[in-house]
C-alpha positions as CSV (number, residue, x, y, z in Angstrom):
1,X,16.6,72.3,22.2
2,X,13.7,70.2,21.1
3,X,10.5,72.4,20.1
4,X,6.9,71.3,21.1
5,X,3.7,72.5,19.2
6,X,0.6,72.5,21.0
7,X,-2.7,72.5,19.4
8,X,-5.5,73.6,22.0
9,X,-8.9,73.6,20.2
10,X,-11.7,75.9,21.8
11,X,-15.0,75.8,21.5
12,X,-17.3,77.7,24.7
13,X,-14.5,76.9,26.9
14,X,-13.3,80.3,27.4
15,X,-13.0,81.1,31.3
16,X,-10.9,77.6,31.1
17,X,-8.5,78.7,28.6
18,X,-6.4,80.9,30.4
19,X,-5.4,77.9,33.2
20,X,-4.9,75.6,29.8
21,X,-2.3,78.2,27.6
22,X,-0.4,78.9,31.5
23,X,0.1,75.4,32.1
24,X,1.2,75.2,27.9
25,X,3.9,78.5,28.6
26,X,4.5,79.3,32.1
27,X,5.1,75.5,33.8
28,X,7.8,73.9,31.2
29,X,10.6,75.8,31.6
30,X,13.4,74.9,29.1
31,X,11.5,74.3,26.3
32,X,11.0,75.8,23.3
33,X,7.3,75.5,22.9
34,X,4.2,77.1,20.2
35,X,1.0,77.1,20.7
36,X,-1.9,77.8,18.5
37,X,-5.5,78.1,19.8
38,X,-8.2,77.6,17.7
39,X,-11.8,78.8,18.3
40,X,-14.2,76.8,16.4
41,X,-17.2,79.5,16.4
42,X,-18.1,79.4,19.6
43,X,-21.1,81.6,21.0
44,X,-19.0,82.5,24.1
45,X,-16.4,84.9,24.8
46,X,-13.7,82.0,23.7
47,X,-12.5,84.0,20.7
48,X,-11.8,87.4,22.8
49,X,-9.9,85.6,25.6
50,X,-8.0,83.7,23.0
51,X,-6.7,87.2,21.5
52,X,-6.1,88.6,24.3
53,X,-3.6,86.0,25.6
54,X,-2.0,86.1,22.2
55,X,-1.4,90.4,22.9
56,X,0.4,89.5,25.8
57,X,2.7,86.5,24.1
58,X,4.3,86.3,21.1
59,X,4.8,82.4,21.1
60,X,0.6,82.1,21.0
61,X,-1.6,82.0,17.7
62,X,-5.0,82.0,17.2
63,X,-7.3,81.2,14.6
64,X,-11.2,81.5,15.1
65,X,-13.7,80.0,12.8
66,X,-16.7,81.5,11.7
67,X,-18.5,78.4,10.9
68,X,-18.2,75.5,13.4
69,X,-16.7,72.7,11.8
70,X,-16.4,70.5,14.3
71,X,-14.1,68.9,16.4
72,X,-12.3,66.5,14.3
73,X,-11.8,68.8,11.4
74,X,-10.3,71.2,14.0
75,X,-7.9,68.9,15.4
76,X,-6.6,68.0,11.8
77,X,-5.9,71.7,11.1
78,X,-3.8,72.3,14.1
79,X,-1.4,69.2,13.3
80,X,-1.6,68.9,10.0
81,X,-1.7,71.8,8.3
82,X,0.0,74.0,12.1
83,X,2.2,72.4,14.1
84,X,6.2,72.8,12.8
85,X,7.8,71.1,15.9
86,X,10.1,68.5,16.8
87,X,6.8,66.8,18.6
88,X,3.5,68.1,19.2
89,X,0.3,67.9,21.7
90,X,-3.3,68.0,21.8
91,X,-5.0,69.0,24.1
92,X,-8.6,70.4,25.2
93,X,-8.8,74.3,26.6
94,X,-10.6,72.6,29.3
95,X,-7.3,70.3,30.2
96,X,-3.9,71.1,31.7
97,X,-0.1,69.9,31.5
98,X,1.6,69.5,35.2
99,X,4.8,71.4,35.3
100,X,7.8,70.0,33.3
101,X,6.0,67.2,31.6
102,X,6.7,68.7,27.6
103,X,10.8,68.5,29.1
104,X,10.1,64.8,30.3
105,X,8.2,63.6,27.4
106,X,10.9,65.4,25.2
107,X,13.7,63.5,26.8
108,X,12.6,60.2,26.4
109,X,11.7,61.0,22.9
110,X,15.2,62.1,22.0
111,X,17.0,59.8,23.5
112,X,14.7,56.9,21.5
113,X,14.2,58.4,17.9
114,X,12.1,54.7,16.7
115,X,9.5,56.2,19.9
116,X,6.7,58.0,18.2
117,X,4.9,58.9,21.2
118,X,4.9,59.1,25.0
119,X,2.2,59.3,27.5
120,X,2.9,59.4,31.5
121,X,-0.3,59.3,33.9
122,X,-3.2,61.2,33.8
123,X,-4.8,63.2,37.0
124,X,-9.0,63.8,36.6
125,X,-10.3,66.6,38.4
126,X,-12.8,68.7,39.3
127,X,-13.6,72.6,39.8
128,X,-15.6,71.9,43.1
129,X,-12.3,70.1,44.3
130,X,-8.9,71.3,45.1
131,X,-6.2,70.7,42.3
132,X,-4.6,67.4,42.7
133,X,-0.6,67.0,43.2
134,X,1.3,66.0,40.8
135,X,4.2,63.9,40.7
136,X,6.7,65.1,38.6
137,X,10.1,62.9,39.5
138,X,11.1,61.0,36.4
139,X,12.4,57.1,37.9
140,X,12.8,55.7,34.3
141,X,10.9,55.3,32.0
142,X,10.1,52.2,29.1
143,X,9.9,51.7,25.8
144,X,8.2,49.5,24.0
145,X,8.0,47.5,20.3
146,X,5.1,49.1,19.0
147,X,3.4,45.5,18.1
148,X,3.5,44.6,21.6
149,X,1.7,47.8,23.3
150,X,-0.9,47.0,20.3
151,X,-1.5,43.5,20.9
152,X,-1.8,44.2,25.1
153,X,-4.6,47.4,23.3
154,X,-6.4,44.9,21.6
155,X,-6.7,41.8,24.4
156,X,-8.2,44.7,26.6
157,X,-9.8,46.9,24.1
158,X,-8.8,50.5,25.9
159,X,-5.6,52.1,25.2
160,X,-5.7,53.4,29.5
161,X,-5.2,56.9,27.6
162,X,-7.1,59.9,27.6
163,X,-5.4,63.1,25.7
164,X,-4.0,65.3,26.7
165,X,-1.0,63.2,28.7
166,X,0.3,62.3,24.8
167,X,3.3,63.3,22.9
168,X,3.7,62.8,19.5
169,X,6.6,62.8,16.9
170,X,5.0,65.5,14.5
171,X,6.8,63.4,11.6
172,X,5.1,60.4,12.6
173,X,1.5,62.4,12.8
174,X,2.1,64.1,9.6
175,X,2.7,60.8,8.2
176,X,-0.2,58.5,9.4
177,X,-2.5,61.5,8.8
178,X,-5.3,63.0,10.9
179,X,-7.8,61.8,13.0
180,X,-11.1,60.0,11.4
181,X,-14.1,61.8,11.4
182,X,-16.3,58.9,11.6
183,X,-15.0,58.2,15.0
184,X,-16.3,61.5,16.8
185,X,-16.0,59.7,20.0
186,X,-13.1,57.4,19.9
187,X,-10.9,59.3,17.1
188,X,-7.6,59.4,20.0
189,X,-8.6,56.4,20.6
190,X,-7.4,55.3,17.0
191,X,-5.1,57.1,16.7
192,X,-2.7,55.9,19.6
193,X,-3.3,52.4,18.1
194,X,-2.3,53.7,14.5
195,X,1.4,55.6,15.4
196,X,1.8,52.3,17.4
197,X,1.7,49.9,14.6
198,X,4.5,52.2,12.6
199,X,6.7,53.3,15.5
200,X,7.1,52.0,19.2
201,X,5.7,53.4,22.2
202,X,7.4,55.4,25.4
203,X,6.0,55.3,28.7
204,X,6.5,57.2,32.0
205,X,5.7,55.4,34.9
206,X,4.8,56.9,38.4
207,X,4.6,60.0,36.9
208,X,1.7,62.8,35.8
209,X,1.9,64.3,32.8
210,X,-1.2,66.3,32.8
211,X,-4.7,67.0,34.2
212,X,-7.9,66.1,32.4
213,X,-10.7,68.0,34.0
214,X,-14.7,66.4,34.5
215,X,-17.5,68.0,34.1
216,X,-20.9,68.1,32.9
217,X,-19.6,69.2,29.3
218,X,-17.2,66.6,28.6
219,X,-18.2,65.0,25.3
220,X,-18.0,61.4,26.6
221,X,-21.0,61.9,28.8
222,X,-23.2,61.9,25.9
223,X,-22.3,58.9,24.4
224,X,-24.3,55.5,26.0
225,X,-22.5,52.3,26.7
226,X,-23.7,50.7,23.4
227,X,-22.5,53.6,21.6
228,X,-19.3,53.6,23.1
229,X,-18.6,49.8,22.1
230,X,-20.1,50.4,18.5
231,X,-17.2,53.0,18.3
232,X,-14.4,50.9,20.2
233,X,-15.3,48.5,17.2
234,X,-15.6,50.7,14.5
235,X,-12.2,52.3,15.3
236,X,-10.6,48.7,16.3
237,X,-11.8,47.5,13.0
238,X,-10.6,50.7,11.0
239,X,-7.0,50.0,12.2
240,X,-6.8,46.6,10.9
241,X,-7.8,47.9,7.6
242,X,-5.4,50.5,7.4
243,X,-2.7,48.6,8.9
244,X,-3.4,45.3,8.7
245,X,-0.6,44.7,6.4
246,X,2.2,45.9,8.7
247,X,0.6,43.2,11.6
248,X,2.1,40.1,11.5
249,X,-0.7,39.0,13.6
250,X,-3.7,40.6,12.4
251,X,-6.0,37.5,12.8
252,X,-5.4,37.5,15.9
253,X,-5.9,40.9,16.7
254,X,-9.1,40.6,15.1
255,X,-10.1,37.8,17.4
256,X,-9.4,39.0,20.8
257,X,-10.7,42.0,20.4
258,X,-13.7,40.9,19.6
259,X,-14.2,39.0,22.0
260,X,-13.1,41.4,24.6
261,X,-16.2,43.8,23.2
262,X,-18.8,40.8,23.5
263,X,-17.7,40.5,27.1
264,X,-18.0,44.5,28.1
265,X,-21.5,44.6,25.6
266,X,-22.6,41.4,28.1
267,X,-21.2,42.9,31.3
268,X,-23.0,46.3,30.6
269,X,-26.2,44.0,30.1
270,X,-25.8,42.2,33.6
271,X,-24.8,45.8,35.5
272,X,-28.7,46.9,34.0
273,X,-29.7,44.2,36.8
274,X,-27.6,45.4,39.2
275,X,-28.4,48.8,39.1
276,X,-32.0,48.6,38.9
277,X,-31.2,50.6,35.1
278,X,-33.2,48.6,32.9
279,X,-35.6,50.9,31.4
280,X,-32.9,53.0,29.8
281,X,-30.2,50.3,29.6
282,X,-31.3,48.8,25.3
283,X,-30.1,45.0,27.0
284,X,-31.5,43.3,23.8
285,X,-29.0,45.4,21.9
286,X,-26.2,44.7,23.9
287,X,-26.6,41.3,23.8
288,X,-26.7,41.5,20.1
289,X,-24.1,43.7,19.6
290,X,-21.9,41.1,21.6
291,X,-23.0,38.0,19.8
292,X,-22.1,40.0,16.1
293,X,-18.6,40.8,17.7
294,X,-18.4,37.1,19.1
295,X,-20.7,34.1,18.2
296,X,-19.4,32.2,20.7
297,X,-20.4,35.0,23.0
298,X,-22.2,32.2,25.3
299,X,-19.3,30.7,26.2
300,X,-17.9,33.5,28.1
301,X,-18.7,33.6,32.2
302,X,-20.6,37.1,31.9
303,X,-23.2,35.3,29.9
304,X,-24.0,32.8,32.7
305,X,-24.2,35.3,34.9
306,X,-26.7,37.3,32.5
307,X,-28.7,34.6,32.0
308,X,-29.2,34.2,35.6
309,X,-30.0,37.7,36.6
310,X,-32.1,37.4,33.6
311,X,-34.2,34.1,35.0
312,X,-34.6,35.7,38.3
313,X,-35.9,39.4,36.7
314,X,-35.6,42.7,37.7
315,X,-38.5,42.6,40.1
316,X,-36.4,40.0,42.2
317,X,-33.2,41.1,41.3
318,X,-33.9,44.4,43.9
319,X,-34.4,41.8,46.8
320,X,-31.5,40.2,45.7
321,X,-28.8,42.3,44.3
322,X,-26.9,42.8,48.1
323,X,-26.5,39.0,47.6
324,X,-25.3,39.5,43.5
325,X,-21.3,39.0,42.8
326,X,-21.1,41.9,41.4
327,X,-20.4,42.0,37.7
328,X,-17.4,43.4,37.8
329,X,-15.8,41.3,40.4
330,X,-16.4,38.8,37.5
331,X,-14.8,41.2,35.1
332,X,-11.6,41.1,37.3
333,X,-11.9,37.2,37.6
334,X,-12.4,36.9,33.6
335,X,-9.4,39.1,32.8
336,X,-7.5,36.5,35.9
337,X,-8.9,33.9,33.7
338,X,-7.4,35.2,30.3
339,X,-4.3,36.0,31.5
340,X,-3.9,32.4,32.9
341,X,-5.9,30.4,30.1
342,X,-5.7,32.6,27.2
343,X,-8.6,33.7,25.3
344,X,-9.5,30.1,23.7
345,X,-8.0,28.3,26.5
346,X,-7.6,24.7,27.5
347,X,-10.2,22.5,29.2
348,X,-9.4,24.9,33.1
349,X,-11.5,27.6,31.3
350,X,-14.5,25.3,31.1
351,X,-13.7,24.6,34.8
352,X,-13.7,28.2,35.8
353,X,-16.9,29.3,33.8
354,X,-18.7,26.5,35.7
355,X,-17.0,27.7,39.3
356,X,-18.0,31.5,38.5
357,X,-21.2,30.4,37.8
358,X,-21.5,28.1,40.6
359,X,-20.5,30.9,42.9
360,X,-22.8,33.2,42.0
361,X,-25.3,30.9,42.2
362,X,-24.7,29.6,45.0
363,X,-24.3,33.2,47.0
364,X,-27.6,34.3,44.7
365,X,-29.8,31.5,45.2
366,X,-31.1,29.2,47.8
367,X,-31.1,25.7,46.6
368,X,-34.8,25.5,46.8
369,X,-35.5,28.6,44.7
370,X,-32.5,27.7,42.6
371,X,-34.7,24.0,42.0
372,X,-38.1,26.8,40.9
373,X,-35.8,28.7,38.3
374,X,-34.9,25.9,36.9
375,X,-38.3,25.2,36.6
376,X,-38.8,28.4,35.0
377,X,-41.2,29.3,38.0
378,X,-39.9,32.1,40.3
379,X,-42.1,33.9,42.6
380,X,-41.0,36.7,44.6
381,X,-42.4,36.9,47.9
C-alpha cells in the first residue's frame, strides 16, 4: 500500500482545521496516510485544536512554532525535513481533499513511476454557501512528457493549479528542493513548473480532487494585478535559470512567456477603463511592466485597444463602456489568434490585429467622433 504524507501548515486558521485533518483521515479509505500540522505562532487557538486532534489520532503530528517564520519556511519544513512517504501533499488548514482522491492520485502514480505529480480539478467554495459535490468517478486519466505540460505553462503563463489538488513523488520534491522564498506569492506556482521539467506530469480529468475555500483571508487578495505579474515573471524567469539546461527549448520558453505577460499587464490596463478603476489601477506601470517583458508590446491587439480607450478617456469611457468589446472577449480572440497564428505569426496576424481593432472601433465609435479622435479632439457631450 502506497503511503501519503500530508503537510497542513496553520497559521489563525483554527476553527477550519478540524474539517481539513477529517477530510486528510476520515475520507481516503485504503490508504496509508501521515499527517503533520504545523502551527506557525499563531495568536489563535490554532495550536490547542491542533493537539487536541493529535490525542485522539495516532497518525497526526504537530509542531507549533514560537516565532512565526513564515509561510515558505513552513512549507519547506514539512516536506523537506517531515514527510517519509511514497508521495506527499500540501495543503492549507483552510482547504479540503474530496473523498478518495489520495487513492486516485496514488494509482496513477504507481502505475506511471516517470509521473512526479498529479493534480485532478479543483472545487472553490464558500462558508456562506453549501459544500459543493464532488465528482469522484475516475474515466482515465493522462499523462504527459513533462516538456510538453511546460511549454503549454509557459504560452499561457498559469499552470490552471491551485494547491491543494497536487500530489507529489516525495523523491522528486526532496530532490528539486523547497519552495523559493522570494516568491511569497507564486512559490506553487514554481514549483509545479520545476518537478515538470525533471519528471512528467499526471492528470485526472472530470474529476475533483479537493476543495480550496475563499475568503477574505486568502493571501492572494492582497496582492494587486501588477504585483501578481511581477511574480509570474520572477518565478517564470527563476525556472529557466535553474533549469534552463535540461530545456531543449529554453529560448523559446523565454519568448512566449513574455509576451504572454505584456499582453495580461496591457489587458489589466484596458479593464482600468472598463471598470471605471482608474484611480487605484498604476496603468503607467502596467504598460511599462509590459513593454520590459515585450518591446514589441505594441504589436499585440490589447494595445490598440488601450490606446483607444486611452484617446477617448475615462470621462467618456463611462458613456461608452456598454458599447466597449470587452477586454476579455479580446483575450479569448488573442489566445484564438495564437493558437491559429502562433505567437510571431504570418502576415493573418497583421490582418486580425487590424479586424479587432476595427471592430471595436467600429461598435465604440461613430464615424464622426471616430474623425475628432483622430483629431485628437474629443468632447463629451
Amino acid at each position: 500500500m502506497s503511503s501519503v504524507s500530508v503537510v497542513i501548515p496553520c497559521y489563525n486558521y483554527g476553527h477550519f482545521l478540524g474539517a481539513a485533518v477529517t477530510s486528510v483521515l476520515d475520507d481516503q479509505i485504503g490508504m496509508d496516510v501521515r499527517v503533520l500540522i504545523i502551527d506557525d505562532a499563531s495568536t489563535d487557538d490554532s495550536a490547542e485544536v491542533a493537539r487536541k486532534l493529535a490525542a485522539r489520532d495516532s497518525r497526526i503530528d504537530v509542531v507549533v512554532h514560537e516565532v512565526n517564520r513564515g509561510h515558505i519556511a513552513t512549507y519547506n519544513e514539512g516536506l523537506l525535513e517531515w514527510a517519509d512517504g511514497d508521495y506527499c501533499v500540501l495543503m492549507s488548514a483552510d482547504d479540503r481533499l474530496t473523498r478518495g482522491s489520495l487513492r486516485r492520485a496514488a494509482d496513477l502514480l504507481d502505475a506511471h513511476p516517470n509521473v512526479g505529480f498529479v493534480y485532478g480539478n479543483v472545487i472553490w467554495f464558500r462558508d456562506d454557501l453549501p459544500l459543493p459535490v464532488a465528482r469522484t468517478g475516475v474515466r482515465g486519466w493522462s499523462v504527459w512528457s513533462g516538456k510538453s505540460w511546460l511549454e503549454a505553462r509557459f504560452r499561457h503563463a498559469q499552470t490552471g493549479i491551485s494547491s491543494p489538488e497536487v500530489v507529489v513523488r516525495t523523491s522528486l520534491q526532496k530532490r528539486v528542493g523547497g519552495y523559493d522564498p522570494r516568491l511569497p506569492h507564486l512559490a506553487d506556482t514554481q514549483m509545479w513548473l520545476r518537478l515538470a521539467a525533471n519528471a512528467d506530469v499526471g492528470h485526472l480529468p472530470g474529476v475533483d480532487q479537493a476543495y480550496y475555500r475563499r475568503h477574505a483571508q486568502n493571501m492572494s487578495t492582497a496582492y494587486t494585478p501588477l504585483l501578481t505579474l511581477q511574480q509570474y515573471h520572477l518565478a517564470y524567469e527563476s525556472v529557466l535559470e535553474r533549469c534552463g539546461d535540461m530545456l531543449p527549448n529554453e529560448q523559446h520558453l523565454c519568448q512566449i512567456v513574455h509576451r504572454r505577460l505584456a499582453w495580461e499587464a496591457l489587458r489589466a490596463a484596458a479593464r482600468a477603463y472598463d471598470q471605471d478603476r482608474l484611480s487605484e489601477t498604476p496603468v503607467d506601470e502596467l504598460v511599462d511592466f509590459a513593454f520590459s517583458c515585450w518591446p514589441e508590446a505594441r504589436s499585440l491587439p490589447i494595445y490598440r485597444s488601450l490606446q483607444l480607450r486611452q484617446r477617448i478617456g475615462p470621462r467618456a469611457m463611462r458613456y461608452l463602456q456598454p458599447l466597449t468589446v470587452p477586454v476579455d472577449v479580446l483575450r479569448r480572440a488573442e489566445s484564438w489568434w495564437a493558437r491559429g497564428s502562433g505567437w510571431n505569426g504570418p502576415h493573418r496576424s497583421g490582418a486580425w490585429r487590424s479586424a479587432a481593432t476595427a471592430l471595436e472601433e467600429a461598435l465604440l465609435v461613430r464615424p464622426s467622433e471616430r474623425r475628432s479622435l483622430r483629431q485628437g479632439g474629443w468632447t463629451a457631450g
